[in-house]
N, C-alpha and C positions, 0 to 999 in steps of 0.2 A: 876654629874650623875643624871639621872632623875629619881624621885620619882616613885615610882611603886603603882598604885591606891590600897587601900586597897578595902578587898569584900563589906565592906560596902558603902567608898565610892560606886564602881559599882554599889552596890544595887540601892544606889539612884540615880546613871544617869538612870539605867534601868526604875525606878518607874517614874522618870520626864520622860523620854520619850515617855512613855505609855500614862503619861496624856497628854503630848502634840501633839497624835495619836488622842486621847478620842476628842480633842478639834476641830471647825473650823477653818481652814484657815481662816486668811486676804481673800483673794479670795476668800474659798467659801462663807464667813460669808457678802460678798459683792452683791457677785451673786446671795446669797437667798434673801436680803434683795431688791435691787435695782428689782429681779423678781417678788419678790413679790408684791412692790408696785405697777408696772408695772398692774400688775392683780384690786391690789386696786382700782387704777384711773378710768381703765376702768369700774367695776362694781359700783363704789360710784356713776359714770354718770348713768347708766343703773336704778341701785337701786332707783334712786333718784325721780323718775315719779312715781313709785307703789304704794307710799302710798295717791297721790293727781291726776294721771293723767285722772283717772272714772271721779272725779269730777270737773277737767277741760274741758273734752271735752263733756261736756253736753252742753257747752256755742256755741260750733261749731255748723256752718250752718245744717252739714251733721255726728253730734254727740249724733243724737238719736236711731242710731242703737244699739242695747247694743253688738251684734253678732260684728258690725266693731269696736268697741271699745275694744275689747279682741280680734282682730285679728291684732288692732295697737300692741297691749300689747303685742302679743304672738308670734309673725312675727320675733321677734329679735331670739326667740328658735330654730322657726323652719328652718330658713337659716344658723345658726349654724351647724342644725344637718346635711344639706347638705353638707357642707364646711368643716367640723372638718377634716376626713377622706384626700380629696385631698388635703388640706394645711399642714395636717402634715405628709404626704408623700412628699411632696415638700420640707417642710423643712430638711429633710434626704435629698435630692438632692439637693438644693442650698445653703443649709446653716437657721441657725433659724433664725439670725435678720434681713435679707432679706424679709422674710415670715413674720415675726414680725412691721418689718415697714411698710407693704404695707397692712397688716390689719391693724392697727393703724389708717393711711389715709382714707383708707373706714369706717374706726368709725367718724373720723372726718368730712368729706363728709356726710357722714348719721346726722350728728346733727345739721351741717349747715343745709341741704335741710330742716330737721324736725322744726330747726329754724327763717326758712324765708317762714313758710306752714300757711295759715290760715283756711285751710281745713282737716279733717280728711283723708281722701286720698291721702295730702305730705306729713302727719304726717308717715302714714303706711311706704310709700316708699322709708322716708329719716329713719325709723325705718328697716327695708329691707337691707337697705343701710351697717346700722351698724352691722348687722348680718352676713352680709359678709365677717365682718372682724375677721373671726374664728380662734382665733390666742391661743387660752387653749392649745390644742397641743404641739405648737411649743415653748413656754412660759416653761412648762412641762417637754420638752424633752431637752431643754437649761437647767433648773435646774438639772437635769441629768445628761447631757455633763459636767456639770461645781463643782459638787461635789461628794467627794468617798461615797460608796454604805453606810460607816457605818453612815454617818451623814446625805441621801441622806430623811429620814424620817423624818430628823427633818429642812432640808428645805423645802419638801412638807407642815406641821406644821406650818412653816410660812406665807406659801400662803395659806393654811387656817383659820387660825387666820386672815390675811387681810382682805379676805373675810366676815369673820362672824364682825369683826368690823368695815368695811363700808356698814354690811347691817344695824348693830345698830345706825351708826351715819348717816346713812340715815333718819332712822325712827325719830330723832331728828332733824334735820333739813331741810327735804325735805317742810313742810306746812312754816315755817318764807320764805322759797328762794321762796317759788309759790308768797307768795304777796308781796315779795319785788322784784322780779325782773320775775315775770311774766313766765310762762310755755316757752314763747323764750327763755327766760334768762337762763331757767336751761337747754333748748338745746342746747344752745350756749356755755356755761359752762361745758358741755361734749366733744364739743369739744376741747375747752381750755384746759380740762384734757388731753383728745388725744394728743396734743400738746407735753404736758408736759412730757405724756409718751415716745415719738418718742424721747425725748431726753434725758431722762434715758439708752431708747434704746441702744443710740449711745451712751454716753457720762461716760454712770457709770455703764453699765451691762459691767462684761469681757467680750472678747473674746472666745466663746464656739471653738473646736477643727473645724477645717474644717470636714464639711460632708463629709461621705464615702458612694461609692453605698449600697443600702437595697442587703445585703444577703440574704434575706429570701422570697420568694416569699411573696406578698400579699395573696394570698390562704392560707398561712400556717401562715399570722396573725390571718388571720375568724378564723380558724380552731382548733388552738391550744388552749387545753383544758384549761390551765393554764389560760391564757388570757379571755377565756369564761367565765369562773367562775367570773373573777373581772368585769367583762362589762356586767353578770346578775345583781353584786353587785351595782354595782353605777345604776341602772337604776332600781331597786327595791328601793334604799338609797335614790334618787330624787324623786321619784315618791310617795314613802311614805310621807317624808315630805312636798310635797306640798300639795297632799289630806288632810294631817293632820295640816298644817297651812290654811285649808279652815274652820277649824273650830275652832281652837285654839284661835283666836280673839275673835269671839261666846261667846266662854266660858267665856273669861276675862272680856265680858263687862257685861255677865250676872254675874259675879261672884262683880261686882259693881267698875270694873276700866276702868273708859271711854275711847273711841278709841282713841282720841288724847294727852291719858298718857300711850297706852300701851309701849313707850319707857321704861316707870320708871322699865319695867318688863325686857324687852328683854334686855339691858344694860347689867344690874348687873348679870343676866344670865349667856350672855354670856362670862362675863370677869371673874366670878368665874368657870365657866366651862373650860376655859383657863389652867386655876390652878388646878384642877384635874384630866386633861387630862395627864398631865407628866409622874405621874407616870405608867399608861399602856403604854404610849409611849416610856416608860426609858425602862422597862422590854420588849418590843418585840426590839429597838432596842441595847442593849446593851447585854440581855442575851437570845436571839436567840429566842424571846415568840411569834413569828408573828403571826403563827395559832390560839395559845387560846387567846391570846388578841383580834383577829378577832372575832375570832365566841363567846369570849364571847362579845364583843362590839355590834352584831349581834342578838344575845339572848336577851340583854338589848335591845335596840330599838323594842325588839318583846315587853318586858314585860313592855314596855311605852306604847306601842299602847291597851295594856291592860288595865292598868292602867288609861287611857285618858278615855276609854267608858265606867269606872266607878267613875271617881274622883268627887268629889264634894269639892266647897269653894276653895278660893282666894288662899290660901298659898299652896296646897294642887296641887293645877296647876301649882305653881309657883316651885314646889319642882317637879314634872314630868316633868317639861322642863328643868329642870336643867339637870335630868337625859340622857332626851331627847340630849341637847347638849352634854354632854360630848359623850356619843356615837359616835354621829352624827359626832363629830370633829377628834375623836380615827379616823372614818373610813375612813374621806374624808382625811386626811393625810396619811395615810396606805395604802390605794391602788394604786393610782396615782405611788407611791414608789413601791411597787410591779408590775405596771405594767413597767417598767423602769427596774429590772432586771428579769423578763421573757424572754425580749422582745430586748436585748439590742443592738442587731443589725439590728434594726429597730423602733427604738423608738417613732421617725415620726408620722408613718403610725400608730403602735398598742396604742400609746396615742390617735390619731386623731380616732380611732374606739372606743375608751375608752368615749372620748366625745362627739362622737355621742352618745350612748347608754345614757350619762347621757341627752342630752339634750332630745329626747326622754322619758326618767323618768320622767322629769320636766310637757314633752306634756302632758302623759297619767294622769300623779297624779294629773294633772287639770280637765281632760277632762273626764276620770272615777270617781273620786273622787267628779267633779259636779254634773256629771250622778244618783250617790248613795247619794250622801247628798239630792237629791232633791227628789227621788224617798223611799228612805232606812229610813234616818235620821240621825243624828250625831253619833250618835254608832255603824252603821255599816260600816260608813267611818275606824273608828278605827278598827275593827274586821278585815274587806279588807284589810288593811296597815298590820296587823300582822299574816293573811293568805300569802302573799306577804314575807314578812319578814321570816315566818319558814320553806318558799320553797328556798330562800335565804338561809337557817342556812344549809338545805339539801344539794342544790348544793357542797355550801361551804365547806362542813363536810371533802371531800375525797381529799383536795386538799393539796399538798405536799408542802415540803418546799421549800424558795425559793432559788434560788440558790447562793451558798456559798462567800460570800464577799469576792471579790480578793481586789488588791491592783491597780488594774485600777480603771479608772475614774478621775484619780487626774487633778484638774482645771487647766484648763489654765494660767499664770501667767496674774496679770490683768495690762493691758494697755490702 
């Protein structure tokens, strides 16, 4: 006769299966990891010119324009901001790694051409090239397709963290790769990364769900309130910190740590800001905190850009960027995930307008933030950025929760 489970047994099947709800899939824990890196490659190429490519192209015939030399640099944004939008409505329609592979190739196309350029003007246009290949979206919306809503913020989390550690091991290694293999070489070397992604792509990302038509008109992606508020957010979240790393260096070298050791800063930063990003991470996704973990992670970034136009001494910068990232990592994992269940029957399109607005951010926190450092001076950069920021906190304030974690979304099984 078969035994009859006692309640306590039950208890503990129930208690195990709760945790093993709590946990990633095999698959999804594949699909964040393999998207994320995916993301990596691409920006470790991109990242890799910033910190050396001013004073590469001073050597060029036609690289004393300082104006075309920040339009090589900057040219990657602004065809981004073009492309985000229709590529990730496309990906809603053909599917993501279709979209995903065929920006890939226009990245790789782009670092060839920039590769085989000894004029600033192939530089531009095999940079052009690479912006084409606006793939954030569909990358995005594939993380999405590929895990359930409760763990979908701690894959976002991951392709953030990728990001903020190949802009640090950029800053270590981008000045050794310029003189050992030469400004070709690291173009050339992006697109090797291309390469490597295209078969990630194919090889170790799952299977995302076959695309389904966009329900939702494109009108009522612009339009819907929900969606607005995260696409003021990220384009306020970019735009501050690029105006605010126009002077952040500034400070570190006046604070007596030369430009080619501000790695020893940004590193440890960002891998300890890693580490206390968790816990507001754990509390909005596990005990429903999304709102005040936002607005307070929102507040913070305000009360940095405070702190920055008064701090003074080395440790003292070094402790406001600490703060600075962790913020900064809270939001850029939180949103993207929120915009993904807003938006869930069009994910495409309202990520691909999400990335435009960020690339956008990026433009303006240069472009104003140059404006005001040259005219204002390094303190009213900061005041700007935390004006910006508490019009941000305002948008923000009234915005509802998101909606309720169903039991859709479960990954594809991976093949």
């Amino acid at each position: 006769m078969p035994s009859i489970p006692s309640s306590s047994q039950g208890a503990a099947t129930d208690a195990q299966a709760g945790a093993a709800r709590e946990r990633m899939t095999r698959a999804e824990l594949r699909a964040s990891l393999s998207l994320a890196s995916i993301f990596a490659l691409r920006m470790l190429g991109l990242f890799l010119i910033l910190p050396v490519f001013a004073e590469y192209a001073r050597g060029l015939p036609d690289g004393h324009d300082a104006q075309r030399v920040g339009l090589a640099m900057g040219i990657y944004g602004l065809m981004q901001a073009f492309l985000h939008i229709p590529l990730g409505w496309l990906s809603d329609r053909i599917g993501r790694k279709p979209v995903m592979v065929g920006g890939l190739l226009l990245f790789i196309a782009g670092g060839a051409v920039a590769a085989f350029s000894d004029t600033l003007t192939g530089i531009i246009i095999g940079r052009a090239l690479q912006g084409m290949g606006a793939i954030s979206a569909a990358i995005t919306a594939c993380i999405a397709d590929l895990t359930r809503e409760r763990h979908r913020t701690k894959a976002m989390a991951m392709v953030g963290g990728s990001i903020g550690l190949t802009f640090a091991l950029s800053l270590v290694i981008a000045s050794p790769l310029l003189h050992s293999i030469g400004m070709h070489g690291i173009f050339a070397l992006m697109s090797v990364l291309g390469v490597v992604a295209i078969g990630v792509t194919l090889f170790v990302v799952p299977s995302p769900p076959p695309p389904h038509p966009v329900r939702l008109p494109f009108r009522s992606v612009l339009l819907n309130a929900d969606l607005a508020r995260l696409n003021v957010g990220v384009l306020a979240l970019h735009a501050s910190q690029v105006a605010m790393f126009m002077v952040v260096p500034a400070m570190l070298t006046e604070a007596g740590m030369p430009l080619d050791q501000h790695w020893k800063v940004y590193l440890p930063v960002v891998l300890v800001s890693f580490l206390l990003m968790l816990a507001p991470m754990m509390a909005a996704e596990r005990y429903g905190k999304v709102r005040p973990v936002l607005l307070s992670s929102v507040a913070l970034m305000t009360v940095v850009q405070l702190l920055f136009a008064g701090v003074h001494g080395f440790w003292s910068i070094v402790g406001v960027l600490l703060l600075f990232f962790v913020a900064f990592n809270v939001l850029e994992a939180m949103q993207p995930s929120l915009v993904s269940r807003y938006a869930a029957a069009s994910r495409g399109a309202a990520l691909g307008v999400y990335n435009t607005t960020q690339a956008l951010g990026l433009f303006l926190g240069g472009a104003v933030g140059g404006w005001i450092l040259k005219h204002e001076g390094h303190g009213a950069v900061f005041y700007a950025c935390a004006a910006v920021l508490v019009l941000w906190l305002i948008i923000a304030w009234s915005m509802k929760p998101p909606p309720a974690r169903g039991q859709g979304g479960t990954p594809a099984p991976a093949h």
